[in-house]
N, C-alpha and C positions, 0 to 999 in steps of 0.2 A: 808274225801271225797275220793270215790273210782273213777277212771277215769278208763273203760273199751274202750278199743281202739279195733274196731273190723275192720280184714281183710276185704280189698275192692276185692270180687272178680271179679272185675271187669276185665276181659284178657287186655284190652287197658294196663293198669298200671301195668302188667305180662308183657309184649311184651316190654312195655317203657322200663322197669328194663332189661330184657332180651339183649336190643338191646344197654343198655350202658354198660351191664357187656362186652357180646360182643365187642363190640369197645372200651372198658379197656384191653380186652383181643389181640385187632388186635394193638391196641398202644404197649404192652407188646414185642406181638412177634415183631414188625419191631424195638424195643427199642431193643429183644436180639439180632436180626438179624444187626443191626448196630454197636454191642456191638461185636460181633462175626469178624464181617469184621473187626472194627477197629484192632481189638485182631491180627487178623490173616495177616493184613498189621506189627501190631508193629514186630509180634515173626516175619515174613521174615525177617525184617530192623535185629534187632538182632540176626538173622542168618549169614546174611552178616558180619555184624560187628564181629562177632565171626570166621567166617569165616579168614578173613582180619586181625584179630590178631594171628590166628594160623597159616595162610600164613607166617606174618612178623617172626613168633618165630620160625618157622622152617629154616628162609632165611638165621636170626640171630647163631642157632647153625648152620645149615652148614658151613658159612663165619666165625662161629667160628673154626668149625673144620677142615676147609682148612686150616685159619692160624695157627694152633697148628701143620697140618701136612708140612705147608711152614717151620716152628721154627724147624721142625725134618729134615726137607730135610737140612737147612740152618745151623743146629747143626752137620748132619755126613758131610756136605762139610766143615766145619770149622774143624772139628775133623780131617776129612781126609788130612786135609792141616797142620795140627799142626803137624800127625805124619811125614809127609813130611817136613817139615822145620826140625823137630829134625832128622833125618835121615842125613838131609845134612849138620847139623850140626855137629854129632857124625864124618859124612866122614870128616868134615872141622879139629876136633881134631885129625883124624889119620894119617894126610898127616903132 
């Protein structure tokens, strides 16, 4: 048995179809337009946050490299002081 299924030219049931592709389609866009905002709130937050660790890392080598240059400052006053103690040592052998 063959079933022939014939087109209802009917426009009322063009229009129906018409007007839910439509409204699949006006769902769609506020589905990408919601998708888009949420998108564009997360990547800010993840800005910040990238943000606020490249701040911390940079705070970190600085406060590193103060103190390496305090250990230089605090290495030639110690040095400076050693060659002084032996100086007044060496005086203290020739008297």
């Amino acid at each position: 048995m063959i079933v022939v299924l014939e087109r209802d030219d009917d426009n009322e049931s063009d229009d129906f179809v018409d007007q839910k592709i439509q409204r699949i389609q006006l769902c769609d866009d506020n589905l990408d337009e919601w998708c888009l905002e949420k998108l564009n709130l997360e990547f800010e937050c993840l800005r910040e946050i990238t943000r606020v660790i490249i701040q911390k890392a940079i705070e970190e080598i600085i406060n590193f490299y103060l103190q390496l240059k305090s250990a230089d400052e605090i290495f030639e006053l110690l040095s400076q002081e050693i060659s002084r103690l032996q100086e007044l040592y060496a005086c203290q052998l020739r008297k």
